[in-house]
C-alpha positions as CSV (number, residue, x, y, z in Angstrom):
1,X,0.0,0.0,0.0
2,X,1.5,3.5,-1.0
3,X,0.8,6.0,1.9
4,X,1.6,8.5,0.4
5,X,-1.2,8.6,-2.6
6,X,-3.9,10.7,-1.0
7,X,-1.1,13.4,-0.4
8,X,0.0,13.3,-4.1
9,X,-3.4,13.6,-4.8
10,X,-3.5,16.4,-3.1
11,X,-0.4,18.2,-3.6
12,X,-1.1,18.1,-7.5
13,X,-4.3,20.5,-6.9
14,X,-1.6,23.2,-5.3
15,X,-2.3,22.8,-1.5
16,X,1.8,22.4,-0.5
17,X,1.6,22.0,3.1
18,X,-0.4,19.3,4.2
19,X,-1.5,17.5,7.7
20,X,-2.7,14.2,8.6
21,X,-5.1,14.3,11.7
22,X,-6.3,11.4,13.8
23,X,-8.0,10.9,17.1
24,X,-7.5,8.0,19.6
25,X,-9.9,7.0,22.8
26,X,-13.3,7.6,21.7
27,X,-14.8,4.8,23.1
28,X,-13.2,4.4,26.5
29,X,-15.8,5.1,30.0
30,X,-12.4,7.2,31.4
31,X,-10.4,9.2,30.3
32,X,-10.1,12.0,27.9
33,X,-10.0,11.9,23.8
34,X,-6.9,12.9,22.2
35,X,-6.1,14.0,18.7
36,X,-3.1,15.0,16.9
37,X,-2.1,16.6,13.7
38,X,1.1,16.1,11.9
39,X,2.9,17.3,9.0
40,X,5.7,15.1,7.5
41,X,8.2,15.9,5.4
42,X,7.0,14.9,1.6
43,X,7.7,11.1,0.9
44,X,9.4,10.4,4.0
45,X,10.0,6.7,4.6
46,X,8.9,5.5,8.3
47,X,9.6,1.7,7.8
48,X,6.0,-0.1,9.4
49,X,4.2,2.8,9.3
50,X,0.1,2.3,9.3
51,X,-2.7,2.6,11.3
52,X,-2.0,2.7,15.2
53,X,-4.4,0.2,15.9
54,X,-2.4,-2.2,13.5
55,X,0.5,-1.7,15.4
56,X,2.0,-3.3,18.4
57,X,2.2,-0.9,21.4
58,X,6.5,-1.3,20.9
59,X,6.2,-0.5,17.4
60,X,4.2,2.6,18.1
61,X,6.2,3.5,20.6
62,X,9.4,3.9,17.9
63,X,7.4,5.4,15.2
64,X,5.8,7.7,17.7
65,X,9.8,8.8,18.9
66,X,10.7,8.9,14.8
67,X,7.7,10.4,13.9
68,X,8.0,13.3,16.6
69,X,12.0,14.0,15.4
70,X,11.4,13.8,12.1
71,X,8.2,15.5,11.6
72,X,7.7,19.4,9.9
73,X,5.5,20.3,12.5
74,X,3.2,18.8,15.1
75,X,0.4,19.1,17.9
76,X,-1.0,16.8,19.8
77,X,-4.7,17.5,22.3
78,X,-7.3,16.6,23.8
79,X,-10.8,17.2,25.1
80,X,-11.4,16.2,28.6
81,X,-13.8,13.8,30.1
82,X,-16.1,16.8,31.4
83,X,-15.9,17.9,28.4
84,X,-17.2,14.1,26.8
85,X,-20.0,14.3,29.1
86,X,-21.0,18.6,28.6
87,X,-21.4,17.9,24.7
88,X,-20.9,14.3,23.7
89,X,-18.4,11.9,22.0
90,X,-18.7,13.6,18.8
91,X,-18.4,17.1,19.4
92,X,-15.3,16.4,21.9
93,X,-13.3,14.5,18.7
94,X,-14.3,17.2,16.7
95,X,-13.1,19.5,19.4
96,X,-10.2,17.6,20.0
97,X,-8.8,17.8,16.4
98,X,-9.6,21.3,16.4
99,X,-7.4,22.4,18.9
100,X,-4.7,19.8,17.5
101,X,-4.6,21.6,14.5
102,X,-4.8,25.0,16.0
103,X,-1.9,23.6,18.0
104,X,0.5,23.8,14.8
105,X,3.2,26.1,14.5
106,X,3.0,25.9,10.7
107,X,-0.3,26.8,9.2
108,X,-1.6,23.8,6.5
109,X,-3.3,24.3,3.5
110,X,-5.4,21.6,3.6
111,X,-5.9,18.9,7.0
112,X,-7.0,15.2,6.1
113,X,-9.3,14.2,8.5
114,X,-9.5,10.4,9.3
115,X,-13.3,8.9,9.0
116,X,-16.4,10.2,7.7
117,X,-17.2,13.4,10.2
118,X,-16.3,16.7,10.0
119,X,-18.5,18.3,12.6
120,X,-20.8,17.3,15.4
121,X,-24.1,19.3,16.7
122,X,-21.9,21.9,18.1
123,X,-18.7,21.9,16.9
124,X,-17.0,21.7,13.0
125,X,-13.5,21.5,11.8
126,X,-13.1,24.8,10.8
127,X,-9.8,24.8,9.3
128,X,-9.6,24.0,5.2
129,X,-9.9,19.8,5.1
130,X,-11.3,17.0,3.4
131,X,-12.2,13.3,5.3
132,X,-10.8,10.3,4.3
133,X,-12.9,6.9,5.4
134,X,-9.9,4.3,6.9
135,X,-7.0,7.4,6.5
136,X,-5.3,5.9,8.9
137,X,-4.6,3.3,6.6
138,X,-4.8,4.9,3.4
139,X,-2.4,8.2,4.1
140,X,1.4,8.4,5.5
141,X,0.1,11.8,7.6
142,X,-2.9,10.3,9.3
143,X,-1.3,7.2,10.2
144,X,1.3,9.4,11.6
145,X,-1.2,11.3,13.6
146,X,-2.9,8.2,14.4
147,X,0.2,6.9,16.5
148,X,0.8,9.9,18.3
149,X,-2.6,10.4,19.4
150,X,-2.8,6.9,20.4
151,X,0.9,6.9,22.2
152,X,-0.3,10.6,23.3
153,X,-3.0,8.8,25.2
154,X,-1.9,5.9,26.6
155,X,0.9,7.4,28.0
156,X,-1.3,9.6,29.9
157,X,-3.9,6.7,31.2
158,X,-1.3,4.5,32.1
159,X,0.8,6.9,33.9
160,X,-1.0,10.4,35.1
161,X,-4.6,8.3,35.6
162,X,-3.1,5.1,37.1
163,X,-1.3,7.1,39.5
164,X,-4.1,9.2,40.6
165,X,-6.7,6.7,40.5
166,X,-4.4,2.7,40.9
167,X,-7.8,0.7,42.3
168,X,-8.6,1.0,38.7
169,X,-5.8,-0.6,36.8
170,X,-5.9,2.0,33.8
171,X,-2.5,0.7,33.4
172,X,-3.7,-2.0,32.3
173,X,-7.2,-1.4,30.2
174,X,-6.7,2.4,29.2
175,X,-9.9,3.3,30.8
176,X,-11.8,0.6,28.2
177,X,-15.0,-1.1,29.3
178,X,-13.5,-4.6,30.1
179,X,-14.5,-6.8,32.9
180,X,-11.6,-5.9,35.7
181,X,-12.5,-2.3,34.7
182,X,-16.1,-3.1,35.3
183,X,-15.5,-5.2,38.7
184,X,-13.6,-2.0,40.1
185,X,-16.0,0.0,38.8
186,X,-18.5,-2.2,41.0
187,X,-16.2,-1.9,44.1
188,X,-15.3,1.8,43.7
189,X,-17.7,3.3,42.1
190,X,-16.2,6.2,39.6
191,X,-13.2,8.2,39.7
192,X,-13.2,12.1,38.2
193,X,-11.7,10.6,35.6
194,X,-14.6,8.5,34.6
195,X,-17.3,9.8,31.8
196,X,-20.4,9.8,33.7
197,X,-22.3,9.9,30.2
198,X,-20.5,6.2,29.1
199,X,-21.9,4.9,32.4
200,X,-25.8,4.9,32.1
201,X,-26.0,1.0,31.4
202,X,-23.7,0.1,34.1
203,X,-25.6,2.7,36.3
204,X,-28.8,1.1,35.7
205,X,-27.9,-2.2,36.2
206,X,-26.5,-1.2,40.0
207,X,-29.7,0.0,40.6
């Protein structure tokens, strides 16, 4: 697969400076969603590139380190788990990547937006972009964004979160709905960290 064909693509209309953007931890009950938005230098071999979620968490981890030195430009943030639960999933990835790309030091052209959305009830990508259904695996500067989002992110959960919050093992799930994160859920009840808004079934079901 060439990675570099939707930028080509691209680049041939006139937009010079492109970025890839991704977003990672949309589906998690803690935890914020991150985004990042990258601009690589044209054609730049990253040997294994591809989407994050292809990726083992030590590959990612090197590409994340290459991708960060090697990069033109790049900005990785978040919206945060009040923020999930104020105006829902959608809006806060749209948010997210908002703020990502409002985060670079170099102004792009044009951003390529992994998936289908470009807005959400109350927030829109306002900079100039198009979307790209499965970027992450179709273009060298979302995949690139993907990773750092995704590194970006479990760095934080597994470190910052499982510090604050250790009864929880984020360490371990990320903040994802499986059963030890359930069981502690159970025992503890939630953390600040936890999206109130991912936790009606579980809610319900505790009566």
């Amino acid at each position: 697969m060439d990675l570099w064909l939707p930028e080509r693509e691209q680049w041939n209309k006139g937009y010079a400076v492109l970025c890839g953007v991704d977003e990672a931890g949309a589906g998690p009950l803690a935890g914020p969603v991150y985004a990042a938005a990258v601009i690589l230098p044209r054609e730049r071999n990253f040997p294994g590139l591809n989407d994050s979620k292809k990726l083992t968490e030590k590959k990612r981890e090197a590409l994340y380190e290459q991708i960060i030195a090697q990069a033109e430009s790049w900005s990785v943030a978040f919206a945060a788990a009040e923020e999930i639960d104020e105006m829902n999933i959608l809006n806060a990835r749209m948010l997210a990547m908002q703020r990502a790309i409002d985060g670079l030091p170099v102004k792009p052209d044009l951003c390529l937006i992994d998936g289908n959305r470009d807005h959400g009830s109350r927030v829109s990508i306002v900079s100039p972009h198009i979307t790209l259904v499965g970027g992450d695996g179709k273009s060298a500067s979302i995949a690139a964004a993907s990773i750092l989002a995704k590194v970006s992110r479990d760095r934080y959960v597994s470190r910052e979160l499982d510090a604050l919050y250790p009864q929880y093992g984020f360490a371990r799930h990320k903040g994802y709905g499986t059963k030890a994160h359930y069981a502690a859920l159970d025992q503890y009840g939630p953390c600040p960290a936890h999206r109130r808004s991912f936790l009606k079934k579980w809610e319900v079901r505790r009566g």
